[in-house]
OpenMM code with the backbone's topology and positions (N, CA, C; nanometers):
from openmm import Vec3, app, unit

residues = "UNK UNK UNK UNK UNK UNK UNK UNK UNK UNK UNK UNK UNK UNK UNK UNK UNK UNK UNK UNK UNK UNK UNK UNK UNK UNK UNK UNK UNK UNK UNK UNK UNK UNK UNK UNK UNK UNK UNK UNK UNK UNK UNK UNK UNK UNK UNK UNK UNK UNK UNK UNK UNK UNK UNK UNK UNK UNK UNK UNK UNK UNK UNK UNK UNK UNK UNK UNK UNK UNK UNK UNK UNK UNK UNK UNK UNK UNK UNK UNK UNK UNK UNK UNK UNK UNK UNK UNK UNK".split()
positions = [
    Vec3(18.8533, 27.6864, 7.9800),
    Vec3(18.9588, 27.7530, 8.0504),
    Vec3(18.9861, 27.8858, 7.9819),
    Vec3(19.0500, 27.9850, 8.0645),
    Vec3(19.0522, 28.1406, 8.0018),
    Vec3(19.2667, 28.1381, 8.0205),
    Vec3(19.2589, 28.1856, 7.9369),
    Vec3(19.3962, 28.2228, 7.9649),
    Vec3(19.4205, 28.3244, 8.0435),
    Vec3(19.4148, 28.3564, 8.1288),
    Vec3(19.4355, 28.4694, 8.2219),
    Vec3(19.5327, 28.4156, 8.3006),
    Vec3(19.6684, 28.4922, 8.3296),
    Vec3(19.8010, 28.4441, 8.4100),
    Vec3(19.7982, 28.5481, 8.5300),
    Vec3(19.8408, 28.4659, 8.6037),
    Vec3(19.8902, 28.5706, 8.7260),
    Vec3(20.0339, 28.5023, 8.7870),
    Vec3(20.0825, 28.5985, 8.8395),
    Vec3(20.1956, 28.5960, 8.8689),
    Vec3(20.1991, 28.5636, 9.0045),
    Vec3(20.3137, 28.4667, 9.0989),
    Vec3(20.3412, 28.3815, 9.1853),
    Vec3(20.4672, 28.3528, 9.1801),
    Vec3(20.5311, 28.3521, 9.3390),
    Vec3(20.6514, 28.2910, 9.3603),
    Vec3(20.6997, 28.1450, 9.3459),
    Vec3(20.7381, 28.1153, 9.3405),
    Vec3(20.7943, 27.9399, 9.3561),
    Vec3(20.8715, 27.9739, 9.4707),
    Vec3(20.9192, 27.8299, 9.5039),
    Vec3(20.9657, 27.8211, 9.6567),
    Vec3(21.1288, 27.8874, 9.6383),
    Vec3(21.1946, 27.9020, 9.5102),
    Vec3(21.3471, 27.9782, 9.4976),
    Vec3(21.3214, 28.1142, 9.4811),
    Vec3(21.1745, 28.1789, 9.5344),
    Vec3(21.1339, 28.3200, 9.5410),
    Vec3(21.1579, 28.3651, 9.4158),
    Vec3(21.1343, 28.3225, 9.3057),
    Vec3(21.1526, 28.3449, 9.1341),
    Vec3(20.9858, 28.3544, 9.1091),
    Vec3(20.9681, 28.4845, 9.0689),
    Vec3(20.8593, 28.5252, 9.0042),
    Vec3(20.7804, 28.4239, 8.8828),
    Vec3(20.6837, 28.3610, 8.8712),
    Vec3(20.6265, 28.2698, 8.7535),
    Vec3(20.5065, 28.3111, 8.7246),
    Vec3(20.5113, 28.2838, 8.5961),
    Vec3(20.3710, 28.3151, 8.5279),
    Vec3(20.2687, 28.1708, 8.5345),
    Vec3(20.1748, 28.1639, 8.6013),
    Vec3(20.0796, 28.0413, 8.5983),
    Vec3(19.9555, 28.0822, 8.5538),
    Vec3(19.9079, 27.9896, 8.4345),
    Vec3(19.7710, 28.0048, 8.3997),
    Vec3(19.6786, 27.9880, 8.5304),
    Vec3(19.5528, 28.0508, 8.5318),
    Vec3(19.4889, 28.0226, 8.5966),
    Vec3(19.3788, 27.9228, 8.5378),
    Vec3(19.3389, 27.8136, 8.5959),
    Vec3(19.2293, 27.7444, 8.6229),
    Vec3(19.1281, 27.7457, 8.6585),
    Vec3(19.0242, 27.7821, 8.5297),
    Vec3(18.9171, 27.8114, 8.5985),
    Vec3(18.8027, 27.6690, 8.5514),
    Vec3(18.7044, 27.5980, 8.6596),
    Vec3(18.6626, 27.4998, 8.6635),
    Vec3(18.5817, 27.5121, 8.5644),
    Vec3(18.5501, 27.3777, 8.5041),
    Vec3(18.4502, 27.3238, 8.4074),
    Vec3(18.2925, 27.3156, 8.4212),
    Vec3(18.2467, 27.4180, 8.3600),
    Vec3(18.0518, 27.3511, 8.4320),
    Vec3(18.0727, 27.2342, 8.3937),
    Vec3(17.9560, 27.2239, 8.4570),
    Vec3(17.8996, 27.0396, 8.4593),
    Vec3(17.8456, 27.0043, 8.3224),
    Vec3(17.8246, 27.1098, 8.2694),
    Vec3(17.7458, 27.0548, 8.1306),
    Vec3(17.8896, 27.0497, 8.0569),
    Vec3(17.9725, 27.1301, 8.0269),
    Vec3(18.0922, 27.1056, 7.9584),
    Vec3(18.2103, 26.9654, 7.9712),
    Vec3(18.1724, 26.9707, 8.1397),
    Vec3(18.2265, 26.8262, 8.1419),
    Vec3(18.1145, 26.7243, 8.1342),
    Vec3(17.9764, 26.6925, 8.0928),
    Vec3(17.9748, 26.6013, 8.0396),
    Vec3(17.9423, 26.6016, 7.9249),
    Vec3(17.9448, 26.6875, 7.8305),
    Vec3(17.9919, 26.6925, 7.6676),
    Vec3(18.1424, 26.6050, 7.6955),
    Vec3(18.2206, 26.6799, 7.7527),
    Vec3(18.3537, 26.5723, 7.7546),
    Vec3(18.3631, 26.4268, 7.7676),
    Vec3(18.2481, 26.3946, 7.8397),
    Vec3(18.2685, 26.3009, 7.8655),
    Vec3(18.2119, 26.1978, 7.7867),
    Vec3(18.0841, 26.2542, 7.7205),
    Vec3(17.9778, 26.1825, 7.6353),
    Vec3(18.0812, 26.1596, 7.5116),
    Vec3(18.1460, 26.2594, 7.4190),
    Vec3(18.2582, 26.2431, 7.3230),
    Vec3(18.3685, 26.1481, 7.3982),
    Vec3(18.4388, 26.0822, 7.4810),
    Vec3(18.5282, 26.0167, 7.5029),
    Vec3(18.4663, 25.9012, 7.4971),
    Vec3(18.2927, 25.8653, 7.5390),
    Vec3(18.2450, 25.7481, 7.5858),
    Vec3(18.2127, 25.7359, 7.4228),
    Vec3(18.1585, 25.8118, 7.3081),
    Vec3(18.1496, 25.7882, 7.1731),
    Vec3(18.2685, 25.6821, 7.1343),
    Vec3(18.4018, 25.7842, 7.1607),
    Vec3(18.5124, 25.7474, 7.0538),
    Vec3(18.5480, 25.6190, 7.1148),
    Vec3(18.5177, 25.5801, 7.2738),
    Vec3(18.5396, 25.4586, 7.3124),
    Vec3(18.4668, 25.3195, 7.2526),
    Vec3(18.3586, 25.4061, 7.2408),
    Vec3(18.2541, 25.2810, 7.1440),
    Vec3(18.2382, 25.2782, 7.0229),
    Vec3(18.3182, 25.3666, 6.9395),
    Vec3(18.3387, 25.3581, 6.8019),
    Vec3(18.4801, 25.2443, 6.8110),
    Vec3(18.5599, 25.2519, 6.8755),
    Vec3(18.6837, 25.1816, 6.9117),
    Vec3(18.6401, 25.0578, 6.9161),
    Vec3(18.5440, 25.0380, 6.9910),
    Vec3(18.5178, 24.8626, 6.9891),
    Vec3(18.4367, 24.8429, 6.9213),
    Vec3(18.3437, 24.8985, 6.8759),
    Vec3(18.2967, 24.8371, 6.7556),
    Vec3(18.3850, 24.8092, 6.6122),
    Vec3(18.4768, 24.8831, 6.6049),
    Vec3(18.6584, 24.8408, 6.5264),
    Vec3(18.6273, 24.7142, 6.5748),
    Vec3(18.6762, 24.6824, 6.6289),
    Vec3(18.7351, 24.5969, 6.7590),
    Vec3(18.6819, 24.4512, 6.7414),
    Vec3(18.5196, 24.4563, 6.7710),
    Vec3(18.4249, 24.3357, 6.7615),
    Vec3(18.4370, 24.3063, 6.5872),
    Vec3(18.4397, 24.4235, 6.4968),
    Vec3(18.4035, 24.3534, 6.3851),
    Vec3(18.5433, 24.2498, 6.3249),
    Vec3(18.6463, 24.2972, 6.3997),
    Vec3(18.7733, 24.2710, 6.3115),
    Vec3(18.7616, 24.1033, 6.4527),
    Vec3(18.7072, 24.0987, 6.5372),
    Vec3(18.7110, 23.9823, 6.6096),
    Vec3(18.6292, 23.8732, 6.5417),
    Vec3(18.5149, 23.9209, 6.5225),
    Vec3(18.4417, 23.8059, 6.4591),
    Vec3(18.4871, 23.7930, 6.3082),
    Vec3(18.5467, 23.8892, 6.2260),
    Vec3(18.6199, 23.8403, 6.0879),
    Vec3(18.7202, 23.7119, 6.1059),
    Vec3(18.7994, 23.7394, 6.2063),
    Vec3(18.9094, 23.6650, 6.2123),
    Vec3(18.7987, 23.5262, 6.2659),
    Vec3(18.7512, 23.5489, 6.3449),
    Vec3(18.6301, 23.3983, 6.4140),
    Vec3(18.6147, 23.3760, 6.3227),
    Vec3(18.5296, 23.3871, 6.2260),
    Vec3(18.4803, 23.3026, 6.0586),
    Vec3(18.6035, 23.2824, 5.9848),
    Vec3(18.6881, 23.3522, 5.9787),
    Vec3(18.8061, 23.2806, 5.8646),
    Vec3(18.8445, 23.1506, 5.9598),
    Vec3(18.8552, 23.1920, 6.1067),
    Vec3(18.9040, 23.0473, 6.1496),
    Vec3(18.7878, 22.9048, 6.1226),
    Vec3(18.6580, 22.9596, 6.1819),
    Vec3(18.5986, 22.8217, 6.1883),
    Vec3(18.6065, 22.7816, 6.0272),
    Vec3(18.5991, 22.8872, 5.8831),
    Vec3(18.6058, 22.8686, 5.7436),
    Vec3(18.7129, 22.7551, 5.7518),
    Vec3(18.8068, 22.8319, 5.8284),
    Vec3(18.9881, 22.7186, 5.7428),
    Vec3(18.9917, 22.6143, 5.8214),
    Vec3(18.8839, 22.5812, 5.8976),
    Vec3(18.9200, 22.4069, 5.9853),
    Vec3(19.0040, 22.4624, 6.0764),
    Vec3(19.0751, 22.5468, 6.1432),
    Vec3(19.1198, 22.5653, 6.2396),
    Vec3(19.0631, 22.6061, 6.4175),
    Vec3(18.9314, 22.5985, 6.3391),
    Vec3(18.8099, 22.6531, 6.5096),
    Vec3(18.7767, 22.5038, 6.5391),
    Vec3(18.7641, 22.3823, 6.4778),
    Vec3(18.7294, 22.2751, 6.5566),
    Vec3(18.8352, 22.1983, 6.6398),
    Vec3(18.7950, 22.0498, 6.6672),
    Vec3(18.8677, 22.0351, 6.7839),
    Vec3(18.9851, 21.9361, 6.7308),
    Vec3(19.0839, 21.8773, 6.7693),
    Vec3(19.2070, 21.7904, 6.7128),
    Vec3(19.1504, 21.7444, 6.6219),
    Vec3(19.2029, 21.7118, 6.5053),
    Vec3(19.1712, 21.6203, 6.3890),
    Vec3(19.3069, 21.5326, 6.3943),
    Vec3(19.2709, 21.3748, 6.4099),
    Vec3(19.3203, 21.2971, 6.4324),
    Vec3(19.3772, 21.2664, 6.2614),
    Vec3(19.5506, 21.2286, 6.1950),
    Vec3(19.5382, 21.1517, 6.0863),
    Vec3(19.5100, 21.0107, 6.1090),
    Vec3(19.4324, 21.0007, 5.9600),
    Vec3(19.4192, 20.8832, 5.9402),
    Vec3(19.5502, 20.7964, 5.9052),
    Vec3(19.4911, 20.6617, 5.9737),
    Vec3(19.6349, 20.5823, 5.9674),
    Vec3(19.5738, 20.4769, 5.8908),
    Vec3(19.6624, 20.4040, 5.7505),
    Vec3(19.6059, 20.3484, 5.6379),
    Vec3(19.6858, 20.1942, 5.7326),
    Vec3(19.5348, 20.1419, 5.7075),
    Vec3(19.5617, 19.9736, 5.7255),
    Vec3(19.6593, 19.9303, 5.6136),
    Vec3(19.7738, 19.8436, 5.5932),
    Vec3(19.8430, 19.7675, 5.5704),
    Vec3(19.8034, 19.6488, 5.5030),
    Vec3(19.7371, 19.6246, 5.4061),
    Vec3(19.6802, 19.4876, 5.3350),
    Vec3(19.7755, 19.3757, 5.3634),
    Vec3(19.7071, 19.3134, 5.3440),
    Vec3(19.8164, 19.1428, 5.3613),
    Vec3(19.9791, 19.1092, 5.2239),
    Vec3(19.9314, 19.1557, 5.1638),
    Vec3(19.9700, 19.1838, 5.0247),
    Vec3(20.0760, 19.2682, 4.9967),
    Vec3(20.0704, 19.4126, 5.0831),
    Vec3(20.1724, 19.4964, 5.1301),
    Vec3(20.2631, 19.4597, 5.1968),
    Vec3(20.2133, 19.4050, 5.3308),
    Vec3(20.3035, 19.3370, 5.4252),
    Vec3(20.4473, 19.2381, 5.3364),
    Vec3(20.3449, 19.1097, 5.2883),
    Vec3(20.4377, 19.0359, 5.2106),
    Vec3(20.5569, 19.1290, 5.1205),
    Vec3(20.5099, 19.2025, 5.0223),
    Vec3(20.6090, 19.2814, 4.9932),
    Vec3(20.7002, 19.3125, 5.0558),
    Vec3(20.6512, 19.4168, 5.1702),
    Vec3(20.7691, 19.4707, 5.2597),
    Vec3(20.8930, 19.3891, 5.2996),
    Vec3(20.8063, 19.2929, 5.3457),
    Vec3(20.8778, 19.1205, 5.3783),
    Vec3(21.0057, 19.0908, 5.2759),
    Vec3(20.9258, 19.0471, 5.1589),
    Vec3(21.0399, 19.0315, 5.0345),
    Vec3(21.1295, 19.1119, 5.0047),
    Vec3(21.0752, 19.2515, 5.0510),
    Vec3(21.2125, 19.3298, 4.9777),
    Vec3(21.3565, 19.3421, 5.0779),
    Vec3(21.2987, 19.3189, 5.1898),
    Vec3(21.4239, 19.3381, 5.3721),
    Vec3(21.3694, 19.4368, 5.4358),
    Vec3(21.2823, 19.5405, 5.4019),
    Vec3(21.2291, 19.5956, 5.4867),
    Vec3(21.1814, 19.5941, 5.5995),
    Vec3(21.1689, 19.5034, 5.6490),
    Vec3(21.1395, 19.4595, 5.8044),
    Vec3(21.2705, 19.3472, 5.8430),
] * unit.nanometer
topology = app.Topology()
chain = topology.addChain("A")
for resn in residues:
    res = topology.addResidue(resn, chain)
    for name in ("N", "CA", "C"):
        topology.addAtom(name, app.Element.getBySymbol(name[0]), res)
C-alpha cells in the first residue's frame, strides 16, 4: 500500500482525508499468505508436542487406563470371630 491521500466528502459534506488503496499483486499476497500458513504450523506443532507430553505423563501416572477396581480383602474366619467378641457386629 502507498500512502497517498485524497480528499472526499462524507455524507455531513465535511471534507476527509482517506488513504488510498491500492491492491496487492498476487505474488505479495501469497507471500502473505505462505507466512500466516508458516506461523499457523509452527502453532501446532507447539500444540501436538505439548499434547502428546501431557499423553505420556498420563498413560506414565496410571491415569490413561481403564477403572481400576479396589481390592476388597477377604475376612478370615479368625477376624470375623474377633469382630464377634469384641460387639462389633
Amino acid at each position: 500500500m502507498t500512502d497517498e491521500q485524497t480528499t472526499t466528502t462524507d455524507t455531513g459534506g465535511k471534507e476527509v482525508d482517506k488513504p488510498v488503496e491500492t491492491p496487492m499483486s498476487i505474488v505479495d499476497e501469497a507471500k502473505k499468505v505462505r507466512d500466516e500458513i508458516r506461523a499457523e504450523n509452527d502453532r501446532r506443532e507447539t500444540i501436538l508436542a505439548n499434547e502428546q507430553k501431557l499423553r505420556a505423563d498420563e498413560l506414565l501416572g496410571g491415569t490413561g487406563g481403564g477403572r481400576v477396581e479396589p481390592v476388597i480383602k477377604e475376612e478370615t474366619p479368625k477376624e470375623y470371630a474377633e469382630r464377634v467378641m469384641a460387639g462389633k457386629i
